[in-house]
N, C-alpha and C positions, 0 to 999 in steps of 0.2 A: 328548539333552535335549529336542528336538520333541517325540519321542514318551511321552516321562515328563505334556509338557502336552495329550496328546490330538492331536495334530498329525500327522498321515499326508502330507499334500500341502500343497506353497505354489507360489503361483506370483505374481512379483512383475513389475510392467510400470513403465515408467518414464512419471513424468506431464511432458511436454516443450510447447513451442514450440520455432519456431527462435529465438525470443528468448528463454526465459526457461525455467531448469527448477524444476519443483517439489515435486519427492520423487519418491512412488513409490506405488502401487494394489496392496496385496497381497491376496491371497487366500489363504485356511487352510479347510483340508476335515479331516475326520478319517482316511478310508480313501485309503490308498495309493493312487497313479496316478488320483485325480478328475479332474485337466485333462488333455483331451483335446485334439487340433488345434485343433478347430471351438470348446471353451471360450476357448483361445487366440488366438483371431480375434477373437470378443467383448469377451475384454478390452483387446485392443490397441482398439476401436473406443470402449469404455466410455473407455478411458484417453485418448485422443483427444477425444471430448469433455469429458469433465472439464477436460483443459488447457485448451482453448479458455475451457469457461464461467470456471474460476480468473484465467486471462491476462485475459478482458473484466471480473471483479469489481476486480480488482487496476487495471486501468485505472479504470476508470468512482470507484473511492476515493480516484484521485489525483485524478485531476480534480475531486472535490469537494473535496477539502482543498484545491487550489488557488488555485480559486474563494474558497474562504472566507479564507484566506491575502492573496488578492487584494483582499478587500473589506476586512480588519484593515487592509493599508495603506492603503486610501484615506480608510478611517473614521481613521487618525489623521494623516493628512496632512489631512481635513477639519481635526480640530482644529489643527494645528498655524497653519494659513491662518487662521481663526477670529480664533485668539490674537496671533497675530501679526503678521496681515494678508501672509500672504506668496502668492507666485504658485505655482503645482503645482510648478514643479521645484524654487525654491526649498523648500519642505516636503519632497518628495521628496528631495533632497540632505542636509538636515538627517539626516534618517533612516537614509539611506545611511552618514554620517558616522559617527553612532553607532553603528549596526550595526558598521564598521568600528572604528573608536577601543576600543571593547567587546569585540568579537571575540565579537558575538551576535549570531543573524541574524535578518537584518530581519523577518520574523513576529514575532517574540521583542520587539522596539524597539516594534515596532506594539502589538503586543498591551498592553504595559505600559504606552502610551498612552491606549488604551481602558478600561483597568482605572482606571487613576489618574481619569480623568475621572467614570467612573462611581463612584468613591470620594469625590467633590468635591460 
């Protein structure tokens, strides 16, 4: 069936960390027997770094949703203090609560804080 789409050679390398895997680095040639040793070094070192650069974009996107995560709660435990004159953990706790009582998570509690304000 390869050869029906043009396909003589594949050589497939695994894209890894030791923490995290994420598919796979194929290659498609047309003529039979293209990789050689020395292509197969290449791509183990091609595929090696891609994980790396994948493993740090995957980091560096959590950490920014984090962050922004981080700041949706404090922007509405801001308001929640505002309105109802409470101390951080009190608003904090509030939050927690519904998140909990709700069985939605707290980003989700925050957010719909923010929204509703900016709907006011």
């Amino acid at each position: 069936e390869a050869r029906k789409l043009g396909i003589g050679s594949m050589a497939g390398i695994l894209l890894y960390t030791d923490k995290e895997d994420f598919g796979a680095l194929n290659f498609y040639a047309r003529r039979p027997g293209t990789f050689t040793k020395d292509m197969e070094t290449a791509g183990w070192v091609l595929a090696s770094h891609a994980a790396v650069a994948l493993a740090s974009a995957r980091t560096i996107d959590q950490l920014e949703h984090a962050m922004e995560t981080r700041h949706a709660i404090g922007e509405a435990m801001g308001i929640l203090r505002e309105r109802h004159r409470m101390s951080e953990d009190e608003a904090f706790n509030v939050l927690r609560r519904l998140s909990q009582h709700h069985n939605i998570k707290l980003r989700d509690v925050a957010q719909r804080f923010r929204t509703e304000r900016e709907g006011n």
